[in-house]
mmCIF file of the N, C-alpha and C atoms, coordinates in Angstrom:
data_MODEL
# 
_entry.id   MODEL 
# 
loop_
_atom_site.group_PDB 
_atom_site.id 
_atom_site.type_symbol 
_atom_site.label_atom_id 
_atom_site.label_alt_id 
_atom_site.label_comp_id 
_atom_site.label_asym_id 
_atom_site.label_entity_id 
_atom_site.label_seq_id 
_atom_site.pdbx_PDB_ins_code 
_atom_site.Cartn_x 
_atom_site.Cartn_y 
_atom_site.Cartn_z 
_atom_site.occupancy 
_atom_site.B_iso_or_equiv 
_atom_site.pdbx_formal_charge 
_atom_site.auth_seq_id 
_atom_site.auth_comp_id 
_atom_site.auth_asym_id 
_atom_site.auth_atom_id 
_atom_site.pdbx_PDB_model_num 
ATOM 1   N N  . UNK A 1 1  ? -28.143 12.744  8.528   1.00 0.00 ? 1  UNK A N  1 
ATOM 2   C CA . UNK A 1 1  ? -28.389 11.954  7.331   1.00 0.00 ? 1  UNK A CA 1 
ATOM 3   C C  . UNK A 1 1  ? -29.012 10.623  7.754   1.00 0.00 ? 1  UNK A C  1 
ATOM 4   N N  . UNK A 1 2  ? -30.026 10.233  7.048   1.00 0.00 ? 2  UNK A N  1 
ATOM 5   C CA . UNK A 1 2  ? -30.654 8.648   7.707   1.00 0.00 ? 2  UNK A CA 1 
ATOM 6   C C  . UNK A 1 2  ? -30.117 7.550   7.117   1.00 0.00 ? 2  UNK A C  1 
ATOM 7   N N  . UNK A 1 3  ? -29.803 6.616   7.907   1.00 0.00 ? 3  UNK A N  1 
ATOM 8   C CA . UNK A 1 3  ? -29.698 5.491   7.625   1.00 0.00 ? 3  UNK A CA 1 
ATOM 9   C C  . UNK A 1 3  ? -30.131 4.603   6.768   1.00 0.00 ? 3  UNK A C  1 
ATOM 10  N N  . UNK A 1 4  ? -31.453 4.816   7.040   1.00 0.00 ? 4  UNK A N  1 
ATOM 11  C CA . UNK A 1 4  ? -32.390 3.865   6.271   1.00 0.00 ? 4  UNK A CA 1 
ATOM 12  C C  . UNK A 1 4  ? -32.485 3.408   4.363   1.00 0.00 ? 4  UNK A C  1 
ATOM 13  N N  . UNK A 1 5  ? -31.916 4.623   3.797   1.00 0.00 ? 5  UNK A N  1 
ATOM 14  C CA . UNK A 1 5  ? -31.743 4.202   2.767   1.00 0.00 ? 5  UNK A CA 1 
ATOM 15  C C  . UNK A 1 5  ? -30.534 3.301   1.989   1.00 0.00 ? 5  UNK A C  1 
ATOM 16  N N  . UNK A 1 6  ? -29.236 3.759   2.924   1.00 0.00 ? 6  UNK A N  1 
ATOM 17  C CA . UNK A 1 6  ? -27.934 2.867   3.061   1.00 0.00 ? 6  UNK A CA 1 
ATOM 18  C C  . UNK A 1 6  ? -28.907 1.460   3.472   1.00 0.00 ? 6  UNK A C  1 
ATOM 19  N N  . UNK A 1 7  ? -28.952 1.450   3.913   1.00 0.00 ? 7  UNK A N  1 
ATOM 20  C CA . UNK A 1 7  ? -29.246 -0.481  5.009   1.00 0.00 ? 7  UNK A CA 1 
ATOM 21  C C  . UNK A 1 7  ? -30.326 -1.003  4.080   1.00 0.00 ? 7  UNK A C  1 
ATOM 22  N N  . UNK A 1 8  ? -31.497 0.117   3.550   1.00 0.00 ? 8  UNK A N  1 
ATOM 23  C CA . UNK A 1 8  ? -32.024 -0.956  2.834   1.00 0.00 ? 8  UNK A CA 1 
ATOM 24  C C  . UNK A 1 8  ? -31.505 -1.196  0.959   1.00 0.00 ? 8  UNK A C  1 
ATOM 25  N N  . UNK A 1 9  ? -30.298 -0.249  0.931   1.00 0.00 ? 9  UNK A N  1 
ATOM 26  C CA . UNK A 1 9  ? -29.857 -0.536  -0.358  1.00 0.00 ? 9  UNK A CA 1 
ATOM 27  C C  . UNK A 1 9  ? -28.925 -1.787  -0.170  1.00 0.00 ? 9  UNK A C  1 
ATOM 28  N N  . UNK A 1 10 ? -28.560 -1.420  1.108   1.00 0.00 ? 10 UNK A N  1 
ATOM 29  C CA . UNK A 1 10 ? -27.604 -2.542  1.319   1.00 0.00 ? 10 UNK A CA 1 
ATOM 30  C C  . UNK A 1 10 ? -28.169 -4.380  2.006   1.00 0.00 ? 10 UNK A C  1 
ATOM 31  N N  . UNK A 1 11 ? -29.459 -3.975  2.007   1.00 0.00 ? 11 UNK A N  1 
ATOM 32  C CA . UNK A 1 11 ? -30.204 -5.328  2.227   1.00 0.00 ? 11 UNK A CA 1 
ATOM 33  C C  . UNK A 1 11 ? -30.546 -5.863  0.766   1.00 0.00 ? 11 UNK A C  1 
ATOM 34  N N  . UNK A 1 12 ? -31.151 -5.024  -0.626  1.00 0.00 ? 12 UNK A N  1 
ATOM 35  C CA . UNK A 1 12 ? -31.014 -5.401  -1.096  1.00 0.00 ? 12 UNK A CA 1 
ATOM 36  C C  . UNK A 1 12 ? -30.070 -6.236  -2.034  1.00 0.00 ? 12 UNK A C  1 
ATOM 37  N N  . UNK A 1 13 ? -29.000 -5.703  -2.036  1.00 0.00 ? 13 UNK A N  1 
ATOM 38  C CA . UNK A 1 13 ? -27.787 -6.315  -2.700  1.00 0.00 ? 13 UNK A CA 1 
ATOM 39  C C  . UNK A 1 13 ? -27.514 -7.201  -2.307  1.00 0.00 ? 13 UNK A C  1 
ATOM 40  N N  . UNK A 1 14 ? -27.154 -7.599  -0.583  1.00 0.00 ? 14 UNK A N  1 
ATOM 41  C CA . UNK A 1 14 ? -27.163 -8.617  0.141   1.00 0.00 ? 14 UNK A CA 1 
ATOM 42  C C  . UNK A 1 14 ? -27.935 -9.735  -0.690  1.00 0.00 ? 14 UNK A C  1 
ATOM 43  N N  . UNK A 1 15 ? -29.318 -9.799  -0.319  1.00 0.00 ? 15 UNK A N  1 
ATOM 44  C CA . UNK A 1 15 ? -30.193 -10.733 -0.791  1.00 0.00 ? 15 UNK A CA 1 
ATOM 45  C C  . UNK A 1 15 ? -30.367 -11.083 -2.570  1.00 0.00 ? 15 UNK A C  1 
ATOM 46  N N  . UNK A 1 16 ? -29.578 -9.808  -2.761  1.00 0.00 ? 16 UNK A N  1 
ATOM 47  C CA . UNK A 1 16 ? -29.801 -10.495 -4.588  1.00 0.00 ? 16 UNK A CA 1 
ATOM 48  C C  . UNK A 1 16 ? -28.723 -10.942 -5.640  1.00 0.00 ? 16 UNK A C  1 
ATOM 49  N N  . UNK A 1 17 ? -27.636 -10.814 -4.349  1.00 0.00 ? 17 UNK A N  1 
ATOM 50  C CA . UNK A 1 17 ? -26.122 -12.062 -4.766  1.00 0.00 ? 17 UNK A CA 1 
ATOM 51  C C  . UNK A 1 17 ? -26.456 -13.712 -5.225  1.00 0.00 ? 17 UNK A C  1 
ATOM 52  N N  . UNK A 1 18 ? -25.771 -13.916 -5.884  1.00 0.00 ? 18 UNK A N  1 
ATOM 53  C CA . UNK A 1 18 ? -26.241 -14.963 -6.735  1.00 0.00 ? 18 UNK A CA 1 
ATOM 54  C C  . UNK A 1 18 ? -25.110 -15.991 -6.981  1.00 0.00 ? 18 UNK A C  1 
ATOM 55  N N  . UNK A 1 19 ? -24.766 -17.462 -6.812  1.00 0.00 ? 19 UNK A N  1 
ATOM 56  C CA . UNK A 1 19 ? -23.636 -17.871 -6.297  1.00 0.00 ? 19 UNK A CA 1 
ATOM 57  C C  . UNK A 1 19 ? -22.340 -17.845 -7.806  1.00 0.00 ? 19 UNK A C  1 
ATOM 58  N N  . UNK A 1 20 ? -21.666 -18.249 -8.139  1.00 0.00 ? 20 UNK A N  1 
ATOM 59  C CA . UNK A 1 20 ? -20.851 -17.783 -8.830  1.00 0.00 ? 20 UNK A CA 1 
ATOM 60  C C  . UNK A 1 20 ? -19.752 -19.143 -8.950  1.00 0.00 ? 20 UNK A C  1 
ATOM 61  N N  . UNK A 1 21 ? -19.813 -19.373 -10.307 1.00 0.00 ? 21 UNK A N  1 
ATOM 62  C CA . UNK A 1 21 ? -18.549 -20.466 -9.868  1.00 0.00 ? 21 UNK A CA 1 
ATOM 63  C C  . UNK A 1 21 ? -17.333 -19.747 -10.767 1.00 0.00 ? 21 UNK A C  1 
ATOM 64  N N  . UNK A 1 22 ? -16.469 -19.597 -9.824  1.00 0.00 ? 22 UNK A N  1 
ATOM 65  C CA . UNK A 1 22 ? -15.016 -19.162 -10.420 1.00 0.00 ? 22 UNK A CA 1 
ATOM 66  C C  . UNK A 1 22 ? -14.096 -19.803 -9.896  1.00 0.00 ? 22 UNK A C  1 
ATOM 67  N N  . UNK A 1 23 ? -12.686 -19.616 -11.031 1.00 0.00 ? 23 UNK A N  1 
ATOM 68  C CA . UNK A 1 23 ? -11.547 -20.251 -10.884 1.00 0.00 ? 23 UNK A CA 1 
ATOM 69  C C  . UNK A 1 23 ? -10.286 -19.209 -10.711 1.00 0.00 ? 23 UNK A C  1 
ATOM 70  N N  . UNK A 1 24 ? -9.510  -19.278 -10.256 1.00 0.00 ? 24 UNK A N  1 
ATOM 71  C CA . UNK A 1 24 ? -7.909  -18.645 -10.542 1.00 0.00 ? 24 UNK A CA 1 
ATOM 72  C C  . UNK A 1 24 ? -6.756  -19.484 -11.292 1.00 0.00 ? 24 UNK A C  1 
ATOM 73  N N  . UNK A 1 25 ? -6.695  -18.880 -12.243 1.00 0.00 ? 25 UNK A N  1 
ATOM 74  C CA . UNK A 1 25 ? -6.025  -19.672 -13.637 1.00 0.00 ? 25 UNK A CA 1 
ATOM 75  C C  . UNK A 1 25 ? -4.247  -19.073 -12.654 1.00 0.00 ? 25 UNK A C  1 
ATOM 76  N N  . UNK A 1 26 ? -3.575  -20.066 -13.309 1.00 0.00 ? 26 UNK A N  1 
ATOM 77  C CA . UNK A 1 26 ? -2.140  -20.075 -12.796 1.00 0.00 ? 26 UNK A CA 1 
ATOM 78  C C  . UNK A 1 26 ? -1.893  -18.251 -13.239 1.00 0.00 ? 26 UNK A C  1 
ATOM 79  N N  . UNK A 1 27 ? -2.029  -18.197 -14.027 1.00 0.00 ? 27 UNK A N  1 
ATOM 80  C CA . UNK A 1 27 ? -1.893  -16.078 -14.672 1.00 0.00 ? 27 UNK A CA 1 
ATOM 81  C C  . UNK A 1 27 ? -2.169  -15.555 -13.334 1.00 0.00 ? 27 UNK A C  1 
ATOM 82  N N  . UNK A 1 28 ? -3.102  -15.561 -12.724 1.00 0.00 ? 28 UNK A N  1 
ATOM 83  C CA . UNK A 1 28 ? -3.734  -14.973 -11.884 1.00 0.00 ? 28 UNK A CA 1 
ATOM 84  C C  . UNK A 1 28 ? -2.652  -15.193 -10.301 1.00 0.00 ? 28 UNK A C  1 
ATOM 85  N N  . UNK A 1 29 ? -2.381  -16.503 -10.208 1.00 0.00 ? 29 UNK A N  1 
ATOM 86  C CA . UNK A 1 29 ? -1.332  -16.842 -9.017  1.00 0.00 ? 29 UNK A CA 1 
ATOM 87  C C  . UNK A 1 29 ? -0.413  -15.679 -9.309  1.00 0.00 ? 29 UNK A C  1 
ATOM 88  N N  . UNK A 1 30 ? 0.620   -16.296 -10.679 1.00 0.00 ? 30 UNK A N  1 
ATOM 89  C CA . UNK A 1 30 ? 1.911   -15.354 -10.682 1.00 0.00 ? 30 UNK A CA 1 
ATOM 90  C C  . UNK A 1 30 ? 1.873   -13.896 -10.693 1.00 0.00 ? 30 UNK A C  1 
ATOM 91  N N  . UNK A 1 31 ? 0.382   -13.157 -10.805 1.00 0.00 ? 31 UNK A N  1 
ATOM 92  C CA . UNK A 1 31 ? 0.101   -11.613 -11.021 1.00 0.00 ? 31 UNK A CA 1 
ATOM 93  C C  . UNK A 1 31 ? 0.291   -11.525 -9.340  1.00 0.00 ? 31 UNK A C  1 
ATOM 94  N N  . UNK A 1 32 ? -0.608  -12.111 -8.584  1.00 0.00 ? 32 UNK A N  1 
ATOM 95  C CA . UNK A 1 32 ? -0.256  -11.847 -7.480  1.00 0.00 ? 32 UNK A CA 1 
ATOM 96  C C  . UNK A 1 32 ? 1.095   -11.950 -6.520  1.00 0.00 ? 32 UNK A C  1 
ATOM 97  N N  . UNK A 1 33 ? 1.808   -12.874 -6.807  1.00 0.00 ? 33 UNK A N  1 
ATOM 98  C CA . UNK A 1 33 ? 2.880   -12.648 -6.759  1.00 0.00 ? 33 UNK A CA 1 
ATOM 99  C C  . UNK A 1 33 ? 3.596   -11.517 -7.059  1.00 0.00 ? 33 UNK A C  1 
ATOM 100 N N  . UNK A 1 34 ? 3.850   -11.543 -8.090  1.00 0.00 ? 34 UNK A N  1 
ATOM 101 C CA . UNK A 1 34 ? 4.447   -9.648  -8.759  1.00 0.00 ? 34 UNK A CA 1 
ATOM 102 C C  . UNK A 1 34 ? 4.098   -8.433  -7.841  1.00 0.00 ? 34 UNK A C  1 
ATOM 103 N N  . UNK A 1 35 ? 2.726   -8.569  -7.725  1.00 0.00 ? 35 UNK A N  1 
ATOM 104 C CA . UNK A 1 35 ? 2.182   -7.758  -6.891  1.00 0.00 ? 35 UNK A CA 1 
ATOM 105 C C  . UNK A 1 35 ? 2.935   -7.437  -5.438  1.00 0.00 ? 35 UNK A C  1 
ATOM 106 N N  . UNK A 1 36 ? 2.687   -8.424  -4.812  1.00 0.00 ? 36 UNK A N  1 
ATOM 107 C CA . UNK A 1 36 ? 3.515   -9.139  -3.829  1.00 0.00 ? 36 UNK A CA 1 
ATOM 108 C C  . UNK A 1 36 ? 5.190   -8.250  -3.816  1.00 0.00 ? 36 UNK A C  1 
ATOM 109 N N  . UNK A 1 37 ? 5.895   -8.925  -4.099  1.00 0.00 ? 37 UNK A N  1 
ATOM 110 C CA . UNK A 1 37 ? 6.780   -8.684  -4.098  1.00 0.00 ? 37 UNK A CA 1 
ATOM 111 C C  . UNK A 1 37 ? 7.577   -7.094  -4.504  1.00 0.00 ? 37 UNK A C  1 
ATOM 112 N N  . UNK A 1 38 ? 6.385   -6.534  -5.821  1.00 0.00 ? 38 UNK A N  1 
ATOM 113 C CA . UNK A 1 38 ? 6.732   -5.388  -5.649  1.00 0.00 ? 38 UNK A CA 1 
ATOM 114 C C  . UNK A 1 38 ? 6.420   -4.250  -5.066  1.00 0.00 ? 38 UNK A C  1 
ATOM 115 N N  . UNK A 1 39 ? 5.559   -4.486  -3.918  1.00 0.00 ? 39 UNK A N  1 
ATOM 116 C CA . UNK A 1 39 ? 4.907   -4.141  -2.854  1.00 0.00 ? 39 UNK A CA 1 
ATOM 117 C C  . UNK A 1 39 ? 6.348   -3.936  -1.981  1.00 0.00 ? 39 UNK A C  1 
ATOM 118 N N  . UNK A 1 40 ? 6.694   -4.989  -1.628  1.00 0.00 ? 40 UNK A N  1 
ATOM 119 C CA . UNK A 1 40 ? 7.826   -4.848  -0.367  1.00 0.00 ? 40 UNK A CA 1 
ATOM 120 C C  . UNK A 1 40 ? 9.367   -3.994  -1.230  1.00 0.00 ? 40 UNK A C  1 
ATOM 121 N N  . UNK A 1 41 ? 9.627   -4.379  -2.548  1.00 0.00 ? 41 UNK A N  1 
ATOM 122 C CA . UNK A 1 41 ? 10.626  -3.682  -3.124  1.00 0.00 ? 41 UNK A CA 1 
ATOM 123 C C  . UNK A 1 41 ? 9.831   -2.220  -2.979  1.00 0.00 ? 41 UNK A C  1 
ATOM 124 N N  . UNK A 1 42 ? 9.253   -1.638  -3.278  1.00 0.00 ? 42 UNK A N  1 
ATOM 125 C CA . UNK A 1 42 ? 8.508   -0.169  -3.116  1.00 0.00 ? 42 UNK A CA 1 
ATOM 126 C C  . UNK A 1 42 ? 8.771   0.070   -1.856  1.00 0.00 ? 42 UNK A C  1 
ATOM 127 N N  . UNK A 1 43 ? 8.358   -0.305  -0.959  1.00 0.00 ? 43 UNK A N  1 
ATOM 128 C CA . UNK A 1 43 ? 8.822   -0.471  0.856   1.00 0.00 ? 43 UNK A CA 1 
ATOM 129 C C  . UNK A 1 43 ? 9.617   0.040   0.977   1.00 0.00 ? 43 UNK A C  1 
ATOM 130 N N  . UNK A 1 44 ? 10.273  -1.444  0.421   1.00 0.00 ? 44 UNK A N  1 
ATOM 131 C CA . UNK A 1 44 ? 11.753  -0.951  0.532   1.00 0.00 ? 44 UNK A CA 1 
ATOM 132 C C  . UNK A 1 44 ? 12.696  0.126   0.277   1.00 0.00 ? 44 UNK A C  1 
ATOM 133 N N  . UNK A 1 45 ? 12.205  0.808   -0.882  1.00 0.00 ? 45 UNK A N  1 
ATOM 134 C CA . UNK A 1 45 ? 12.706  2.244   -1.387  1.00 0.00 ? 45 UNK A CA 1 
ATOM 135 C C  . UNK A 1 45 ? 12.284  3.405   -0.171  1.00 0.00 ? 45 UNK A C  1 
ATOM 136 N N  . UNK A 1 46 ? 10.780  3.317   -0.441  1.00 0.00 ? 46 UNK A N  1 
ATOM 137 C CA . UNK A 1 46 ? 10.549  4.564   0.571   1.00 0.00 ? 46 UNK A CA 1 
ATOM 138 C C  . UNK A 1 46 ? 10.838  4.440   1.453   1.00 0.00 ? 46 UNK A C  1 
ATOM 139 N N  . UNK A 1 47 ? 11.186  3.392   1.913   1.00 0.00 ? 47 UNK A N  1 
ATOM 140 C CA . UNK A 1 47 ? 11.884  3.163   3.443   1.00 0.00 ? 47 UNK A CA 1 
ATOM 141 C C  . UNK A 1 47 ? 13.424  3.935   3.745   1.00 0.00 ? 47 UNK A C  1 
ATOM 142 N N  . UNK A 1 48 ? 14.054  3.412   3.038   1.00 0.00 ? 48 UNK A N  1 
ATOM 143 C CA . UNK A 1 48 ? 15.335  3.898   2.503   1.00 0.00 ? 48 UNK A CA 1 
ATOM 144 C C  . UNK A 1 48 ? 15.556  5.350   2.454   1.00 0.00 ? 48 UNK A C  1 
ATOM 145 N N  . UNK A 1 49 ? 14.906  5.523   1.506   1.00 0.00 ? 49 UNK A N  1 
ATOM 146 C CA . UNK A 1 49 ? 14.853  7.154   1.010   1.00 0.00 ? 49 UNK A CA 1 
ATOM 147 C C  . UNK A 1 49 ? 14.145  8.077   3.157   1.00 0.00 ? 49 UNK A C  1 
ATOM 148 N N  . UNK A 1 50 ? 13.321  7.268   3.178   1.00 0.00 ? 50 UNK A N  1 
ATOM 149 C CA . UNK A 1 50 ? 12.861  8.264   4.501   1.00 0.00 ? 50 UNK A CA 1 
ATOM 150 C C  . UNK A 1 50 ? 13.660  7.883   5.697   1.00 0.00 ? 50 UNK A C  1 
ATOM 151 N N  . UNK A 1 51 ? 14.419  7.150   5.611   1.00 0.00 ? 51 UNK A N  1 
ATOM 152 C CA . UNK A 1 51 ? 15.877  7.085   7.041   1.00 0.00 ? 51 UNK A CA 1 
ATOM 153 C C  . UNK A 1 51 ? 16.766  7.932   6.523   1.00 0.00 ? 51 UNK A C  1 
ATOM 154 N N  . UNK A 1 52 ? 16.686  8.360   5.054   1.00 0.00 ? 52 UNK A N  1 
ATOM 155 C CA . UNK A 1 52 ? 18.040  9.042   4.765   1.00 0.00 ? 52 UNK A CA 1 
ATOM 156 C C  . UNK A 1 52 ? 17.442  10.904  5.316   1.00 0.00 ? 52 UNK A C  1 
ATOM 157 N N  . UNK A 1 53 ? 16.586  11.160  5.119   1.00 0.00 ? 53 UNK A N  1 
ATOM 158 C CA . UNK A 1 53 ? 15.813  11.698  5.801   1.00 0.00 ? 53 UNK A CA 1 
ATOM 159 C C  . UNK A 1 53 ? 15.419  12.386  6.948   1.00 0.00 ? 53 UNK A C  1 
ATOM 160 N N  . UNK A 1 54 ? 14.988  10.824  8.026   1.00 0.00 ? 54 UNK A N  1 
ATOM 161 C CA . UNK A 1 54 ? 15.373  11.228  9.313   1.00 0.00 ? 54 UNK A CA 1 
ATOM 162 C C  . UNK A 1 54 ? 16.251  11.569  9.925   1.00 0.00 ? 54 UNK A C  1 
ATOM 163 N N  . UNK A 1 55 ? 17.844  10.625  9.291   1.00 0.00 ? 55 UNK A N  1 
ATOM 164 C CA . UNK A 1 55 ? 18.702  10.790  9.570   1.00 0.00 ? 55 UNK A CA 1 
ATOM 165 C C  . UNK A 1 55 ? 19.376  12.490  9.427   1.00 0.00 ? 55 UNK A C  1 
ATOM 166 N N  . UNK A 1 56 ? 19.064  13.277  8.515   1.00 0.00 ? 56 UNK A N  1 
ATOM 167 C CA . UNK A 1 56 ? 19.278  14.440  8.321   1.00 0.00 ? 56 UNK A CA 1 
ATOM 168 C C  . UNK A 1 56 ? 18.530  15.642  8.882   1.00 0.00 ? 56 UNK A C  1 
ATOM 169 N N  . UNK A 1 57 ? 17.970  15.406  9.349   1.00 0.00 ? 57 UNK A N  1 
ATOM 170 C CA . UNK A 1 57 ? 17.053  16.603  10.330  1.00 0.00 ? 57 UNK A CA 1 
ATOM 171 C C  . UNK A 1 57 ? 17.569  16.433  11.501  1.00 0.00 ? 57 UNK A C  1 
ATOM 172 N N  . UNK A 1 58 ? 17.902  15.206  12.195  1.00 0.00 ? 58 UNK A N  1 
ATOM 173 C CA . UNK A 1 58 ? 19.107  15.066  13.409  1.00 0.00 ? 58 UNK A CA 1 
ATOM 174 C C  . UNK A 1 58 ? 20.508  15.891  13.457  1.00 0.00 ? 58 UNK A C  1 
ATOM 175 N N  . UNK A 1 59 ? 20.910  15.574  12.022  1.00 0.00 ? 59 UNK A N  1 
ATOM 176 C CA . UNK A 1 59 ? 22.669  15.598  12.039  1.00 0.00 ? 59 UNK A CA 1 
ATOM 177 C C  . UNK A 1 59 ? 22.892  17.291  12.332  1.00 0.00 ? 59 UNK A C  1 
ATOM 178 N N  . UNK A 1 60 ? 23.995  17.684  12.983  1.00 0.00 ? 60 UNK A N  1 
ATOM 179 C CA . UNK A 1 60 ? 24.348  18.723  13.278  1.00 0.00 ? 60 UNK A CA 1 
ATOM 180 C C  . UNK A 1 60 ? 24.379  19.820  12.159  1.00 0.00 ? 60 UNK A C  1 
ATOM 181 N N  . UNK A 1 61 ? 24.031  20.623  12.378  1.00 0.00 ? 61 UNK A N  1 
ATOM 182 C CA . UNK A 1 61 ? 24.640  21.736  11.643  1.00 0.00 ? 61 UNK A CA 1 
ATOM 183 C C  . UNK A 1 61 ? 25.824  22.179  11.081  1.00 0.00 ? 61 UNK A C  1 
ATOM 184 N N  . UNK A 1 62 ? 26.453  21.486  11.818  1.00 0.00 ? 62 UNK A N  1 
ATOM 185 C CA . UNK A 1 62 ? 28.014  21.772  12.255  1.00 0.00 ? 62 UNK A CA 1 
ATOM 186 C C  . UNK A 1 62 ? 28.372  20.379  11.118  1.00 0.00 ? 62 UNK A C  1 
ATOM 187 N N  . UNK A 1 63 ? 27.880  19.289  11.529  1.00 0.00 ? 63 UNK A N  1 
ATOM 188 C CA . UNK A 1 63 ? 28.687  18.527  10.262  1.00 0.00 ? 63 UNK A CA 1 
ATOM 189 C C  . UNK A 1 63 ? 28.152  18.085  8.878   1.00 0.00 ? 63 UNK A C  1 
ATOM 190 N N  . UNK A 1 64 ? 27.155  18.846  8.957   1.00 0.00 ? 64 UNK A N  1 
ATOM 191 C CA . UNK A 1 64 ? 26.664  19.810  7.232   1.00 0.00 ? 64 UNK A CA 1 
ATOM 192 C C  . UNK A 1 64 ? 28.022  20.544  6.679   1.00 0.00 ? 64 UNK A C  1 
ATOM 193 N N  . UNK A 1 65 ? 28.209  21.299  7.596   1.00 0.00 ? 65 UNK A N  1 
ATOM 194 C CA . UNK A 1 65 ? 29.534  22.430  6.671   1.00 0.00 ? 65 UNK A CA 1 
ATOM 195 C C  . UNK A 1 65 ? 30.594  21.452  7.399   1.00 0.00 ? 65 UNK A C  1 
ATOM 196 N N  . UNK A 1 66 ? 31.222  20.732  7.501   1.00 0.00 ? 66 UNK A N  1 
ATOM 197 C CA . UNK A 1 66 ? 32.444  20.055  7.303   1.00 0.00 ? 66 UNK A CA 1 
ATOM 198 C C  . UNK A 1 66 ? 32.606  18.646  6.479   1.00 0.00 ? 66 UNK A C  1 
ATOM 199 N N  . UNK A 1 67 ? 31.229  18.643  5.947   1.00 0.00 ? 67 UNK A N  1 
ATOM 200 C CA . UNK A 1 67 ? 31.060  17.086  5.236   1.00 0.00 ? 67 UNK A CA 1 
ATOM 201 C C  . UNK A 1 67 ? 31.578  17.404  3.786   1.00 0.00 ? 67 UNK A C  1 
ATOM 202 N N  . UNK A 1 68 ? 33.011  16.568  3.625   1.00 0.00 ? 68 UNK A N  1 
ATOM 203 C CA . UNK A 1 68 ? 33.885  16.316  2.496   1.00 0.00 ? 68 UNK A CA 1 
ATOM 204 C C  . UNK A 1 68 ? 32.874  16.233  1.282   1.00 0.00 ? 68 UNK A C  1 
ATOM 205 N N  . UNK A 1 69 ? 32.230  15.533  1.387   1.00 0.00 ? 69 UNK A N  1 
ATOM 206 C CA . UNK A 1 69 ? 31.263  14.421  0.150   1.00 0.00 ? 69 UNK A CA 1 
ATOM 207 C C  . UNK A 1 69 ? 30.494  15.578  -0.397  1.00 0.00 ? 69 UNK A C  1 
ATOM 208 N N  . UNK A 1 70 ? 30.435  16.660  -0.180  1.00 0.00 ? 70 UNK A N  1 
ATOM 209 C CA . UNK A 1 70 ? 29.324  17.851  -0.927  1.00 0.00 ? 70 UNK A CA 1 
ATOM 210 C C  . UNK A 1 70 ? 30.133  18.731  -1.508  1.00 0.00 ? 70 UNK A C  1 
# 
């Protein structure tokens, strides 16, 4: 596949950016935040959930059939 049409689509775009004045309104801070944070709570779950997991493909066979809790 050639190159040449990537690089020069991508020269044009390059050169026909145009400067931009923008702001981040306080909305925009606290979204990222949220974001943020429920990023690492999500983590945190699948994290959780996949030690409980690992932990069970280790554990014996043997204390599968003697575990009270089932």
């Amino acid at each position: 596949m050639k190159k040449t049409p990537f690089l020069l689509i991508a020269y044009f775009v390059w050169v026909s950016e145009t400067r931009v004045d923008a702001y981040l309104d306080p909305g925009s801070g606290s979204m990222l935040v949220q974001l943020l944070l429920g990023g690492v709570a999500g983590a945190a779950v699948i994290m959780k959930l996949g030690w409980q997991r690992f932990k069970d493909v280790f554990r014996s066979s043997k204390a599968k059939q003697t575990d009270p809790n089932e």
